[in-house]
N, CA, C and O atoms as a GROMACS GRO file, in nm:
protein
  576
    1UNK      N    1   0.685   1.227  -0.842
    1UNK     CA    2   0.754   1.110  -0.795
    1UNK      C    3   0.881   1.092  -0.877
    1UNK      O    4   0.870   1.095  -0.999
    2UNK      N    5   0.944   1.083  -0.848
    2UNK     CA    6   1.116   1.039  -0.860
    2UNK      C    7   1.099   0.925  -0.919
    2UNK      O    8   0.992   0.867  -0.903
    3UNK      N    9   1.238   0.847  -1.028
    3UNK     CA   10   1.199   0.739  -1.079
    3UNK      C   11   1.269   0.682  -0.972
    3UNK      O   12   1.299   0.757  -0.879
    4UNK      N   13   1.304   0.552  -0.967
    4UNK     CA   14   1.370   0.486  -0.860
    4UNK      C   15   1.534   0.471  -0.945
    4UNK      O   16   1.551   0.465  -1.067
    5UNK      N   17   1.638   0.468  -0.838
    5UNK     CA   18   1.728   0.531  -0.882
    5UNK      C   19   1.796   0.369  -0.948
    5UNK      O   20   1.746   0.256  -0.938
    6UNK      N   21   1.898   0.402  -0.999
    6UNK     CA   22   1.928   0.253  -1.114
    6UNK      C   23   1.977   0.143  -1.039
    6UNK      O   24   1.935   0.031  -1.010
    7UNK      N   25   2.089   0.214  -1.016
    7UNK     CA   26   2.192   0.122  -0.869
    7UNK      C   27   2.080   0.047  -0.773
    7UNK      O   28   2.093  -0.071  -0.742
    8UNK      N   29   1.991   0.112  -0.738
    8UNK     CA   30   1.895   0.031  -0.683
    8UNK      C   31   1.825  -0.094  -0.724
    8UNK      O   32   1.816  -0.203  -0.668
    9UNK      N   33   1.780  -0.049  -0.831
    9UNK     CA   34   1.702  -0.172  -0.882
    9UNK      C   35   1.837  -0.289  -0.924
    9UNK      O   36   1.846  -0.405  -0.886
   10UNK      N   37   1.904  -0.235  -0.988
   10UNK     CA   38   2.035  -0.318  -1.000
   10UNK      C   39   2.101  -0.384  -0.882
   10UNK      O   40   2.180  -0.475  -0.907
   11UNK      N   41   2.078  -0.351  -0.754
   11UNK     CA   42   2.090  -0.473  -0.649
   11UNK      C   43   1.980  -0.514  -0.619
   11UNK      O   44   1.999  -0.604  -0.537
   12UNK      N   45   1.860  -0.501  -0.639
   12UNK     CA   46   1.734  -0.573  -0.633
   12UNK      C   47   1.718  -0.670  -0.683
   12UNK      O   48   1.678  -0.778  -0.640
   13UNK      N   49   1.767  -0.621  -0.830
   13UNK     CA   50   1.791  -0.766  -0.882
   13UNK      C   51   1.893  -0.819  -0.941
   13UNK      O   52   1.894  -0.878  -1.049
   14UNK      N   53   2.006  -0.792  -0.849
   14UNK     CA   54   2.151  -0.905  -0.868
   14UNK      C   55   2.096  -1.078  -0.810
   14UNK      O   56   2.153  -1.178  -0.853
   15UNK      N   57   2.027  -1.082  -0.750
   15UNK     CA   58   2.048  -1.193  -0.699
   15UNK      C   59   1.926  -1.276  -0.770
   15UNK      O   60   1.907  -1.392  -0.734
   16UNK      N   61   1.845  -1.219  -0.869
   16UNK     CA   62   1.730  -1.276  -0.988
   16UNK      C   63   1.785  -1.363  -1.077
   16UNK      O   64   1.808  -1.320  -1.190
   17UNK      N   65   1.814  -1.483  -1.049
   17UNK     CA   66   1.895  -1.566  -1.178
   17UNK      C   67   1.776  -1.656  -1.244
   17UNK      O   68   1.807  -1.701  -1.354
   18UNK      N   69   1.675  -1.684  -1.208
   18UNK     CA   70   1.486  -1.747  -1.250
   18UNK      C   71   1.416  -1.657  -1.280
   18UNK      O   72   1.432  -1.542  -1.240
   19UNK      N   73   1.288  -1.712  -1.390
   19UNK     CA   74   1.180  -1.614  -1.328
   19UNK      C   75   1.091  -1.649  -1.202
   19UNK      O   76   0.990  -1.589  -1.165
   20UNK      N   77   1.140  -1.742  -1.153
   20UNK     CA   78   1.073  -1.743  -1.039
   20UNK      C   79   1.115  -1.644  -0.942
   20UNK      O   80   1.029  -1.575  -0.886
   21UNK      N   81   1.278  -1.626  -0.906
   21UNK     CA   82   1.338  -1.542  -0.855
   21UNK      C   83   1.289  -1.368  -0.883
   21UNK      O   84   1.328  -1.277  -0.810
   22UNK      N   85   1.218  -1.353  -0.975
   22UNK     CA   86   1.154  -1.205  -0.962
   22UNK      C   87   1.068  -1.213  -0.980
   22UNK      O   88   1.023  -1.112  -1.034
   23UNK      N   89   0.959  -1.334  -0.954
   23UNK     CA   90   0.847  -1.340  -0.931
   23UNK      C   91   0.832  -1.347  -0.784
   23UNK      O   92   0.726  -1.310  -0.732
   24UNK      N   93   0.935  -1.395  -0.710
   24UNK     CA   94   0.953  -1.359  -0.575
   24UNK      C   95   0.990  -1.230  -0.499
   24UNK      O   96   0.936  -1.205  -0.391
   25UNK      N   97   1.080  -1.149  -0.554
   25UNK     CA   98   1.116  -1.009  -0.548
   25UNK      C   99   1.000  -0.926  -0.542
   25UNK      O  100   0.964  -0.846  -0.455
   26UNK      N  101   0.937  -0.967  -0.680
   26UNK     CA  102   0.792  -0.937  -0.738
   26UNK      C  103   0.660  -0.887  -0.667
   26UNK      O  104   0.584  -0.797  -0.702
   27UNK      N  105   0.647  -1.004  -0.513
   27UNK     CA  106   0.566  -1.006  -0.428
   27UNK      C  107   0.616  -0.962  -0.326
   27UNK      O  108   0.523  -0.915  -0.261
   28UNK      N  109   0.728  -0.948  -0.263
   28UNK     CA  110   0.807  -0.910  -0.182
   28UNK      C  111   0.749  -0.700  -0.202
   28UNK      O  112   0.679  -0.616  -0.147
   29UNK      N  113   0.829  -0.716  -0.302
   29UNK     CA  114   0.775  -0.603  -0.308
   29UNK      C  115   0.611  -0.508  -0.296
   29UNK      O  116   0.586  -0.396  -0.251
   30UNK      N  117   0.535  -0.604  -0.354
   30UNK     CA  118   0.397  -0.542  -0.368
   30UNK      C  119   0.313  -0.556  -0.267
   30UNK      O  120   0.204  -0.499  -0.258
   31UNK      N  121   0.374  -0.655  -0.164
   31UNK     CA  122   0.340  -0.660   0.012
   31UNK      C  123   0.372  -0.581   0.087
   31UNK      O  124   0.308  -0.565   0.190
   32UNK      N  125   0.500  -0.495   0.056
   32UNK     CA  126   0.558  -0.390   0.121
   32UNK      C  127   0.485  -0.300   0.041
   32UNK      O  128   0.405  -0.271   0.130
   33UNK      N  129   0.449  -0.235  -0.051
   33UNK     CA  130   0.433  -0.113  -0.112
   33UNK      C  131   0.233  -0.139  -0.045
   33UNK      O  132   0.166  -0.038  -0.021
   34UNK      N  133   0.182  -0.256  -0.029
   34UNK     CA  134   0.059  -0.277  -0.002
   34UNK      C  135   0.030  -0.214   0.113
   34UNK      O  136  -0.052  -0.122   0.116
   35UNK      N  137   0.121  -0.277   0.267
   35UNK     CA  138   0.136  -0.245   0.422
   35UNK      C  139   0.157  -0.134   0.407
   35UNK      O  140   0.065  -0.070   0.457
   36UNK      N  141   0.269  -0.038   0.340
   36UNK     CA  142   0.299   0.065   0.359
   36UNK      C  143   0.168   0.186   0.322
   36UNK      O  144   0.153   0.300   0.366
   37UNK      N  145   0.089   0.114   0.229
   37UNK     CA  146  -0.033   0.194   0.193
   37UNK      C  147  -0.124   0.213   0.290
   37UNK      O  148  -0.154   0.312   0.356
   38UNK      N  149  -0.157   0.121   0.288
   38UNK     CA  150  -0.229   0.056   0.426
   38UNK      C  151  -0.240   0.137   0.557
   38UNK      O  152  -0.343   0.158   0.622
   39UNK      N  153  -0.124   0.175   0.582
   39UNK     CA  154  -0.106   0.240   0.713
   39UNK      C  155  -0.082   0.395   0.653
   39UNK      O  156  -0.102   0.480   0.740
   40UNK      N  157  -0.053   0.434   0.554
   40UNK     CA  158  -0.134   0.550   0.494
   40UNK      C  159  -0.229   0.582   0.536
   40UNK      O  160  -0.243   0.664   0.627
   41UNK      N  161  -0.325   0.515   0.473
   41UNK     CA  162  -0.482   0.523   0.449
   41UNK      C  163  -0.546   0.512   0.631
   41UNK      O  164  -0.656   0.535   0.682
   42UNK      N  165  -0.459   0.481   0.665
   42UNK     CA  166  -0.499   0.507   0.827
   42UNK      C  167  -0.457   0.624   0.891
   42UNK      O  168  -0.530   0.678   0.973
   43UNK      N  169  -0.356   0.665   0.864
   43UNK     CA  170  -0.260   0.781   0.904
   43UNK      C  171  -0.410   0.900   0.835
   43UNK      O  172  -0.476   0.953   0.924
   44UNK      N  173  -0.441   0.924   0.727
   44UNK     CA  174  -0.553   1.014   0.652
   44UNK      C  175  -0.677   0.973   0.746
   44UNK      O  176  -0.737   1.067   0.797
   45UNK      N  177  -0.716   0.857   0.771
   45UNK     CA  178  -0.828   0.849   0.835
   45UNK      C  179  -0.802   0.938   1.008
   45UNK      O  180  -0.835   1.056   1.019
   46UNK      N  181  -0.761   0.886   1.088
   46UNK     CA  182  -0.710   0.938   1.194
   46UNK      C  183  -0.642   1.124   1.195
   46UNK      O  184  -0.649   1.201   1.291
   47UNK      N  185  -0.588   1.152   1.069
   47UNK     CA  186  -0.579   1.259   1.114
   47UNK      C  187  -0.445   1.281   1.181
   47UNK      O  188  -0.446   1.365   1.271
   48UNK      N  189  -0.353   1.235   1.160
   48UNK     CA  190  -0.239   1.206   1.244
   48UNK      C  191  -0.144   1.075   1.176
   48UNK      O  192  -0.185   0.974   1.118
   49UNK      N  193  -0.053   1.103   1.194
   49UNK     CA  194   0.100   1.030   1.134
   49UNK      C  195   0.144   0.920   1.267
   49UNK      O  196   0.149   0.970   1.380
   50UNK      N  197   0.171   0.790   1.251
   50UNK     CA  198   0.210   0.687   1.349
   50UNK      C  199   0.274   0.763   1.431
   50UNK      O  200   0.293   0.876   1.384
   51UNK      N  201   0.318   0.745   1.543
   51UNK     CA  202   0.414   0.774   1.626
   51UNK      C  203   0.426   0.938   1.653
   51UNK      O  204   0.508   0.992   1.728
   52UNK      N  205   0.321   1.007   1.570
   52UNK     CA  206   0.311   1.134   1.611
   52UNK      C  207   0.215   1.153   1.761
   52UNK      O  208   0.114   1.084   1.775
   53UNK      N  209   0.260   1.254   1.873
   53UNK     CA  210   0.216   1.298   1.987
   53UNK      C  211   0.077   1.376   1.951
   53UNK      O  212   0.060   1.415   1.835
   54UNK      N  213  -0.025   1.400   2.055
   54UNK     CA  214  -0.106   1.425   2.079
   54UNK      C  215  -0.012   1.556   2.172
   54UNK      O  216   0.081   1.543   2.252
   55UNK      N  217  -0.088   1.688   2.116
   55UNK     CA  218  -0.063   1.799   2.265
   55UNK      C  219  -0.052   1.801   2.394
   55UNK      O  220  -0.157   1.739   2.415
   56UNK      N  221  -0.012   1.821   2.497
   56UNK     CA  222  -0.041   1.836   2.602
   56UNK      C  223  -0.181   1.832   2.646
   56UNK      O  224  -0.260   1.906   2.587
   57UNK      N  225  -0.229   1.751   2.750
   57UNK     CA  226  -0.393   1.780   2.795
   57UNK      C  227  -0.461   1.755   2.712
   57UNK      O  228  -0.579   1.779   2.739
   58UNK      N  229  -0.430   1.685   2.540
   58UNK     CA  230  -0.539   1.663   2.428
   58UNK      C  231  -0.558   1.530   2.451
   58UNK      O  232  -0.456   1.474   2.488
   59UNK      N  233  -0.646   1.468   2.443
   59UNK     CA  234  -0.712   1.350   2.396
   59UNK      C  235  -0.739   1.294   2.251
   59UNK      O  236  -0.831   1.350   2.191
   60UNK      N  237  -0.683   1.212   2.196
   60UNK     CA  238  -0.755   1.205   2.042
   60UNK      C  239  -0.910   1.081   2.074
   60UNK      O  240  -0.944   0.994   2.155
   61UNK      N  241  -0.948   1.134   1.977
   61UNK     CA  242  -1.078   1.044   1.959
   61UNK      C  243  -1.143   0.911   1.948
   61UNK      O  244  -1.249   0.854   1.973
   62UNK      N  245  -0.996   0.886   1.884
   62UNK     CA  246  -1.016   0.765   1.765
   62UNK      C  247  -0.852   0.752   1.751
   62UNK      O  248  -0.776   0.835   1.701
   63UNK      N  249  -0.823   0.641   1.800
   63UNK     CA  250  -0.677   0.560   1.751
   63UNK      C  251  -0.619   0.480   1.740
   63UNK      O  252  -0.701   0.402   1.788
   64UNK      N  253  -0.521   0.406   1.711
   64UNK     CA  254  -0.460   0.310   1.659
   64UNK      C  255  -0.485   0.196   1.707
   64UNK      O  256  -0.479   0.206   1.829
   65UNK      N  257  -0.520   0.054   1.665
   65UNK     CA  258  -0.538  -0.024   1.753
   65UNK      C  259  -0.460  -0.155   1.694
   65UNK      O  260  -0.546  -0.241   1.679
   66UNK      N  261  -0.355  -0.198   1.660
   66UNK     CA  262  -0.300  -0.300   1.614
   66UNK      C  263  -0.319  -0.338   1.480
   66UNK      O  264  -0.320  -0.242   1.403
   67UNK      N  265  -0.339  -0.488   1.409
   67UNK     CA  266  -0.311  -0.514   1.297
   67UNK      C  267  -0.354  -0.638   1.312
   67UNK      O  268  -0.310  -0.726   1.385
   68UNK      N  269  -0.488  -0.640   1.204
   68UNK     CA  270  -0.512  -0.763   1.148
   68UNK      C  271  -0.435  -0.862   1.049
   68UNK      O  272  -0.421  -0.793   0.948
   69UNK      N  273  -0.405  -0.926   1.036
   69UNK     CA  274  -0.345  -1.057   0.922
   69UNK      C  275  -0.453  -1.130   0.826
   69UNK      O  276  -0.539  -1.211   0.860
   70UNK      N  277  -0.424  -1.075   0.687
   70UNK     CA  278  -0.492  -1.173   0.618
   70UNK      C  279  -0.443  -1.203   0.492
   70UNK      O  280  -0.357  -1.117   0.474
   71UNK      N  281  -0.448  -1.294   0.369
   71UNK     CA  282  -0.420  -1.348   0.308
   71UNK      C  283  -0.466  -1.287   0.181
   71UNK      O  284  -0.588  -1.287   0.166
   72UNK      N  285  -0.398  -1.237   0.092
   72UNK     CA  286  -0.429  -1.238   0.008
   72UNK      C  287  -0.422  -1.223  -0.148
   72UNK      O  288  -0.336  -1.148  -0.193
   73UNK      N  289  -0.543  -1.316  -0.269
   73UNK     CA  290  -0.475  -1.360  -0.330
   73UNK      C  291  -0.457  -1.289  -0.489
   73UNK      O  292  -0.552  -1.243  -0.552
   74UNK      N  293  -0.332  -1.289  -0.532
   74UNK     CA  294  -0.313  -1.249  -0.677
   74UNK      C  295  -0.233  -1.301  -0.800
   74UNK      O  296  -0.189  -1.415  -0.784
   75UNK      N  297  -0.209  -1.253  -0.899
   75UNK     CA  298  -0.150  -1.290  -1.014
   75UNK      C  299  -0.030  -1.347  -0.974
   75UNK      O  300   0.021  -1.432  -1.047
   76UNK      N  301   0.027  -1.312  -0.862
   76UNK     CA  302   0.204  -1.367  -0.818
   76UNK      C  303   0.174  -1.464  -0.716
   76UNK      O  304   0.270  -1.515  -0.660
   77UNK      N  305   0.054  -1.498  -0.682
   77UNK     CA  306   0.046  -1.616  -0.550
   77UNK      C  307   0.031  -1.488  -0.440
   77UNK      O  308   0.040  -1.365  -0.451
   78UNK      N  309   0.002  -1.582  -0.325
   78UNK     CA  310  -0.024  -1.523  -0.144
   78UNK      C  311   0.071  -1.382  -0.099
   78UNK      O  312   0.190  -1.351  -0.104
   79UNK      N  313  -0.034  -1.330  -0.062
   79UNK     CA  314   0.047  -1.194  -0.038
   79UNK      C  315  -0.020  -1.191   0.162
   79UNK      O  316  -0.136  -1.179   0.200
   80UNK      N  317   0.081  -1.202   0.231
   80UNK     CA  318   0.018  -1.178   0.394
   80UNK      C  319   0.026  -0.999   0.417
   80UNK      O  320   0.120  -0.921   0.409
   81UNK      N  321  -0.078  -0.986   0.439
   81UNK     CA  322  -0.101  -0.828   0.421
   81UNK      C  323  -0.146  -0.843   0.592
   81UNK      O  324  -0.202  -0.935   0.651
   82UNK      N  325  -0.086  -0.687   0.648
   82UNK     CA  326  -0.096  -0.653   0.773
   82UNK      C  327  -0.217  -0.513   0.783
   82UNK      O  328  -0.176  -0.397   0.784
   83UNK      N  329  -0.344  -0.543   0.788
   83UNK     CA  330  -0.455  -0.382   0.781
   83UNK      C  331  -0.464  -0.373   0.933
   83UNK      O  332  -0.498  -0.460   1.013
   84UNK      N  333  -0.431  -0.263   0.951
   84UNK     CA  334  -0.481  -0.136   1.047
   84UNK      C  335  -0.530  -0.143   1.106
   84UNK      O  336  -0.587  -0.235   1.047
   85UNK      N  337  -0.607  -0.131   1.231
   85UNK     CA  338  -0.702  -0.101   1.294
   85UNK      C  339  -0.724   0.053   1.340
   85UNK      O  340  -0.628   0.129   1.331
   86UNK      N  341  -0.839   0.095   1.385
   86UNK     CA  342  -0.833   0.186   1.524
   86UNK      C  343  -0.915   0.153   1.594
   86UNK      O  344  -0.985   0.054   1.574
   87UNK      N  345  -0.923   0.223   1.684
   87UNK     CA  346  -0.989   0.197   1.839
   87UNK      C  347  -1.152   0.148   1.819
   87UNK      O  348  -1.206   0.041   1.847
   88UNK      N  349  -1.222   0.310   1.743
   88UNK     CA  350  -1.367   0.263   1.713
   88UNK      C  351  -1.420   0.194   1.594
   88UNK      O  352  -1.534   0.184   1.550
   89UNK      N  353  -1.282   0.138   1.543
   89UNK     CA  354  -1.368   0.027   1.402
   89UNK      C  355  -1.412   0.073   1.327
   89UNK      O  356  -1.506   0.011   1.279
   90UNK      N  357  -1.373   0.226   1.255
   90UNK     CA  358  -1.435   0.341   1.177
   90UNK      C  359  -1.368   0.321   1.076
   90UNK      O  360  -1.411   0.396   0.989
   91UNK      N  361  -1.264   0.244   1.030
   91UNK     CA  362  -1.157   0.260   0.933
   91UNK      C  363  -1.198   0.169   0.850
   91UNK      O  364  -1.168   0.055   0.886
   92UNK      N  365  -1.254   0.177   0.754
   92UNK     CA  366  -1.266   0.148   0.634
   92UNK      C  367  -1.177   0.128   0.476
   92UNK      O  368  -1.212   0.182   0.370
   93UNK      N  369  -1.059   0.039   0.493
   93UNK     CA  370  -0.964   0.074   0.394
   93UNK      C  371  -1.026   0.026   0.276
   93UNK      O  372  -1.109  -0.064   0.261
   94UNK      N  373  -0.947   0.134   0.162
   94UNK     CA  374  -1.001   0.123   0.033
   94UNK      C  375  -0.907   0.066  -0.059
   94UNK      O  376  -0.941   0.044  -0.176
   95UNK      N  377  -0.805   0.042  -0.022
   95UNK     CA  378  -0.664  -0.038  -0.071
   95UNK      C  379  -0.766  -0.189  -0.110
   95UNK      O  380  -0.827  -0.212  -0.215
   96UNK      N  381  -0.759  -0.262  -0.005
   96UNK     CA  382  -0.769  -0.344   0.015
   96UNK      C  383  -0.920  -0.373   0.103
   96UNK      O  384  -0.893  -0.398   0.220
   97UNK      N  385  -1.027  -0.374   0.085
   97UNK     CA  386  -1.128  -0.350   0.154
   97UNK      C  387  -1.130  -0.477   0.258
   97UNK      O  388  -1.054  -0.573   0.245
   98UNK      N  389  -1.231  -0.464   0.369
   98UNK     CA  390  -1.220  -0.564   0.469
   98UNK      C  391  -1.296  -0.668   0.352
   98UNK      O  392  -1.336  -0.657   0.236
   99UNK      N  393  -1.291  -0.757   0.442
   99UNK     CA  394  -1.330  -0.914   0.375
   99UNK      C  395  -1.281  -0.922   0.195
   99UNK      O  396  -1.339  -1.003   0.122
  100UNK      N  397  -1.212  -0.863   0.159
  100UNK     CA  398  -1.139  -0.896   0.036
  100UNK      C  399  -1.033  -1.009   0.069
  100UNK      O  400  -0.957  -1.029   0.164
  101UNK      N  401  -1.057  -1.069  -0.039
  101UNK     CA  402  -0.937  -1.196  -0.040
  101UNK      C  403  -0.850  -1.185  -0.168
  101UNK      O  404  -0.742  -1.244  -0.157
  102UNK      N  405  -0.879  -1.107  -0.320
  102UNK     CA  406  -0.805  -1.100  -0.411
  102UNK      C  407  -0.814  -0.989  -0.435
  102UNK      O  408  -0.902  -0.909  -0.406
  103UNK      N  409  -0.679  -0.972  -0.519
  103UNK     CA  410  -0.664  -0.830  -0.594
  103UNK      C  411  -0.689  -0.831  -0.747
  103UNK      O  412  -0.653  -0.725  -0.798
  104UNK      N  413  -0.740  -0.918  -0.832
  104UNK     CA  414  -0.799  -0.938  -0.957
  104UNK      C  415  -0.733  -0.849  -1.033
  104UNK      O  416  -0.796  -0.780  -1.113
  105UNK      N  417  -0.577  -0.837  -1.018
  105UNK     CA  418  -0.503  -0.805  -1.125
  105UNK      C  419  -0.448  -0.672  -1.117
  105UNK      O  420  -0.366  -0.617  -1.191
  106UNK      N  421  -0.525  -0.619  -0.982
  106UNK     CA  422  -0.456  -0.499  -0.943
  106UNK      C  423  -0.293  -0.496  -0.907
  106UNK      O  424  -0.216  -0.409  -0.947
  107UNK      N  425  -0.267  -0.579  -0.847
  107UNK     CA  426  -0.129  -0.581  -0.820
  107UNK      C  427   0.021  -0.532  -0.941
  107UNK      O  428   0.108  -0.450  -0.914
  108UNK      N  429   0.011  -0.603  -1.057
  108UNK     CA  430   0.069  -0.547  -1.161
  108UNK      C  431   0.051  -0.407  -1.216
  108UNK      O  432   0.135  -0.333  -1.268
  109UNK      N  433  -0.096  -0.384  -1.191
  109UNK     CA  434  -0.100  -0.258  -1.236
  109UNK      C  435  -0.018  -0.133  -1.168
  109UNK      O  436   0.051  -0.054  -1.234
  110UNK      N  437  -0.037  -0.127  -1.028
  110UNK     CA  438  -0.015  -0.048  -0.922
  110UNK      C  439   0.128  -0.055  -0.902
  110UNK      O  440   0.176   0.039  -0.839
  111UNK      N  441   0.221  -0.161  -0.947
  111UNK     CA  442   0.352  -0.151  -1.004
  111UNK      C  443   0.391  -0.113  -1.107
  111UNK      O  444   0.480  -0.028  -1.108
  112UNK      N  445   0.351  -0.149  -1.198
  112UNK     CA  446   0.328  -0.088  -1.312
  112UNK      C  447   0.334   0.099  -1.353
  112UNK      O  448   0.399   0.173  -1.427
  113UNK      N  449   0.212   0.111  -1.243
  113UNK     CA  450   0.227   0.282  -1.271
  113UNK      C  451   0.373   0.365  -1.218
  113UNK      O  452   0.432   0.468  -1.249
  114UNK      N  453   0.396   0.233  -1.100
  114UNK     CA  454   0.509   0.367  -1.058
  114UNK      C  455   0.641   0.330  -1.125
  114UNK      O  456   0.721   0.413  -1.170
  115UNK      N  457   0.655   0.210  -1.126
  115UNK     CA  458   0.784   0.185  -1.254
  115UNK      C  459   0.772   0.271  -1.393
  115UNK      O  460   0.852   0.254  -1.486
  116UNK      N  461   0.685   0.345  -1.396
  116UNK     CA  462   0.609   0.434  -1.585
  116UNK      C  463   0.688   0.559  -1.496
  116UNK      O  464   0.740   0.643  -1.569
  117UNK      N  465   0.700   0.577  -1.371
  117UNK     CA  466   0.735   0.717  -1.318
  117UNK      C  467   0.593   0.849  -1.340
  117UNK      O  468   0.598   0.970  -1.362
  118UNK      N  469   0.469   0.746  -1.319
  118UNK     CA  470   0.339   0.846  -1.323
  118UNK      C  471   0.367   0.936  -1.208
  118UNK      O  472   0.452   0.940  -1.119
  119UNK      N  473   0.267   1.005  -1.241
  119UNK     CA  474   0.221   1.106  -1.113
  119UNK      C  475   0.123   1.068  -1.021
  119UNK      O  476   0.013   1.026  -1.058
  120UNK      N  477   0.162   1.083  -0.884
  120UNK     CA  478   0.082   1.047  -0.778
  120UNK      C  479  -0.094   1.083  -0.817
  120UNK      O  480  -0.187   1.005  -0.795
  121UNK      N  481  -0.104   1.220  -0.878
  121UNK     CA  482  -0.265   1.227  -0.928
  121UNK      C  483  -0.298   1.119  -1.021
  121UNK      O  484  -0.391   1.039  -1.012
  122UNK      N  485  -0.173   1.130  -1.150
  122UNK     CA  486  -0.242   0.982  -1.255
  122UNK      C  487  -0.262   0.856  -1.198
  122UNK      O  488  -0.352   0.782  -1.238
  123UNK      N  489  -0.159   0.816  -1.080
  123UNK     CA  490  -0.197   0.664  -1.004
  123UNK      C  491  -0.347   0.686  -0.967
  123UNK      O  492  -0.445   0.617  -0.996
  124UNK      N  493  -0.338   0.820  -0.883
  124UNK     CA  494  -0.501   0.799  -0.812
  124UNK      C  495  -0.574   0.810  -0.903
  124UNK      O  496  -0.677   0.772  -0.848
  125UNK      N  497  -0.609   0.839  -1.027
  125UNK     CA  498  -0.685   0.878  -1.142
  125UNK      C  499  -0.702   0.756  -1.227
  125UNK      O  500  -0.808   0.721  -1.279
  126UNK      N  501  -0.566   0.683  -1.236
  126UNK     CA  502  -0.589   0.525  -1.296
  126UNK      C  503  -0.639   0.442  -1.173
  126UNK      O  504  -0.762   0.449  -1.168
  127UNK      N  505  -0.599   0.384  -1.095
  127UNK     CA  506  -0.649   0.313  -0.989
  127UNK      C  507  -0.823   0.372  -0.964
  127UNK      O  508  -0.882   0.274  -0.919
  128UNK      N  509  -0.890   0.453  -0.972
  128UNK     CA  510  -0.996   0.528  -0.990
  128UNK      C  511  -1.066   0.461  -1.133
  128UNK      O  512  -1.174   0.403  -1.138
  129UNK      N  513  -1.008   0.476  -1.205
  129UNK     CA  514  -1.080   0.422  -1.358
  129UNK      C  515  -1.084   0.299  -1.327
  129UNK      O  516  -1.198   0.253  -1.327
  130UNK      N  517  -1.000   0.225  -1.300
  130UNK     CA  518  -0.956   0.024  -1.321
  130UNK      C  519  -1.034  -0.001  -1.214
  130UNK      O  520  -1.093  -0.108  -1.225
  131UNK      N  521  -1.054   0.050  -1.130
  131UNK     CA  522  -1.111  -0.062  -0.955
  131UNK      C  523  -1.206  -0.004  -0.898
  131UNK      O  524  -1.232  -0.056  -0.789
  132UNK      N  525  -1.299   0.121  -0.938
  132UNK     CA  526  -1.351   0.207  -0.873
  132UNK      C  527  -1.286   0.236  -0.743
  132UNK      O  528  -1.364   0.165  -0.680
  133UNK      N  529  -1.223   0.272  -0.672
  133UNK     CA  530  -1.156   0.259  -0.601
  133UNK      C  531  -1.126   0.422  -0.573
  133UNK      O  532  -1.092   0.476  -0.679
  134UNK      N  533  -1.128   0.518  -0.457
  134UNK     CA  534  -1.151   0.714  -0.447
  134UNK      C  535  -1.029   0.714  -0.424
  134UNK      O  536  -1.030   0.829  -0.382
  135UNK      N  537  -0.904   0.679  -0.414
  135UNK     CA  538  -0.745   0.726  -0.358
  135UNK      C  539  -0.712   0.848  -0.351
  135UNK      O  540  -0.706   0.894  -0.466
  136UNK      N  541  -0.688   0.921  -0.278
  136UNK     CA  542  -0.608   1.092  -0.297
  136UNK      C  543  -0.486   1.066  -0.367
  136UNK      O  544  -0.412   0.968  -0.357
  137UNK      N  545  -0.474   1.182  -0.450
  137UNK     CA  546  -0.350   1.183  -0.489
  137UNK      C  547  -0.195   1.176  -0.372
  137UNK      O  548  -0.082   1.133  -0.395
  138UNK      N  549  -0.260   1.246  -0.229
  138UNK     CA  550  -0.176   1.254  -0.127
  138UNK      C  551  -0.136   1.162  -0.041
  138UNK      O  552  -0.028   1.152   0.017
  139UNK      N  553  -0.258   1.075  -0.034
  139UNK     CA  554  -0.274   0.902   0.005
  139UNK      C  555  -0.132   0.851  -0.114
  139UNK      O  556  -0.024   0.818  -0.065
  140UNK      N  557  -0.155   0.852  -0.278
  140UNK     CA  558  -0.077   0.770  -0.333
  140UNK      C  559   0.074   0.813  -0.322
  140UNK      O  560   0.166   0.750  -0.373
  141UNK      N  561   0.086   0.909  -0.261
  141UNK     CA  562   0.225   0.953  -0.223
  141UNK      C  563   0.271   0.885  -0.136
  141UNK      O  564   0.387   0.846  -0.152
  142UNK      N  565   0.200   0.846  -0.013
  142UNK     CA  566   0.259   0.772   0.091
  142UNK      C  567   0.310   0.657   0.055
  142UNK      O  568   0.416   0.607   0.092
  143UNK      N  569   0.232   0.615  -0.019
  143UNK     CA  570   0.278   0.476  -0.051
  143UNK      C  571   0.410   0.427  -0.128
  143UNK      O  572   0.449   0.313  -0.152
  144UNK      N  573   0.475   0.569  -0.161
  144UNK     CA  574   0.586   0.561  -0.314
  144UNK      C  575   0.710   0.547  -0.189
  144UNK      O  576   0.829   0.536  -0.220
   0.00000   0.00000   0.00000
């Protein structure tokens, strides 16, 4: 993983003049890096990438079926997280498991690692130690 480039974070946070103001950025961010996981961990389940075609004459099995809304809570306040569906209700996310309502401190961490510029195996290897939690190293790629 690439660190994130400077200029970037430097308009991320030009407009941070509080700490409330990057405590807002803060969550902004870890809702996007959350969804974006999210639909990872579906993309691995399924077998197939969003918006990718099925062959000619193929049928898939099992697919996409919209997006639940739920709430949920951590160290930075309310995070509205968008999980996945598919068709036969087989999807089991491990991000964020169904009926979870908090992230008990995960959230900092999982920023944390990639602001350190870890490796997609050490995220899945720490997130693995801290949360019991199985992530592929190839899963934590999607998410970067």
């Amino acid at each position: 993983m690439e660190r994130l480039d400077p200029k970037l974070m430097d308009d991320l946070l030009s407009d941070c003049k509080t700490p409330a103001d990057v405590k807002n950025l803060y969550s902004q961010l870890l809702q996007r890096m959350i969804n974006r996981s999210l639909e990872a961990e579906l993309d691995v389940h399924l077998n197939y990438d969003k918006g990718e075609r099925s062959e000619a004459g193929q049928r898939r099995s099992n697919t996409r079926n919209g997006k639940g809304n739920k709430t949920i809570k951590g160290e930075f306040g309310e995070l509205q997280v968008e999980t996945p569906r598919d068709r036969d209700g087989s999807f089991e996310p491990k991000l964020i498991q169904k009926r979870q309502i908090r992230l008990a401190g995960m959230d900092e961490h999982i920023l944390t690692l990639y602001a350190k510029g870890m490796t997609t195996r050490d995220i899945a290897d720490t997130i693995k130690r801290l949360y019991g939690v199985d992530i592929s190293h190839t899963l934590t790629a999607y998410g970067c």
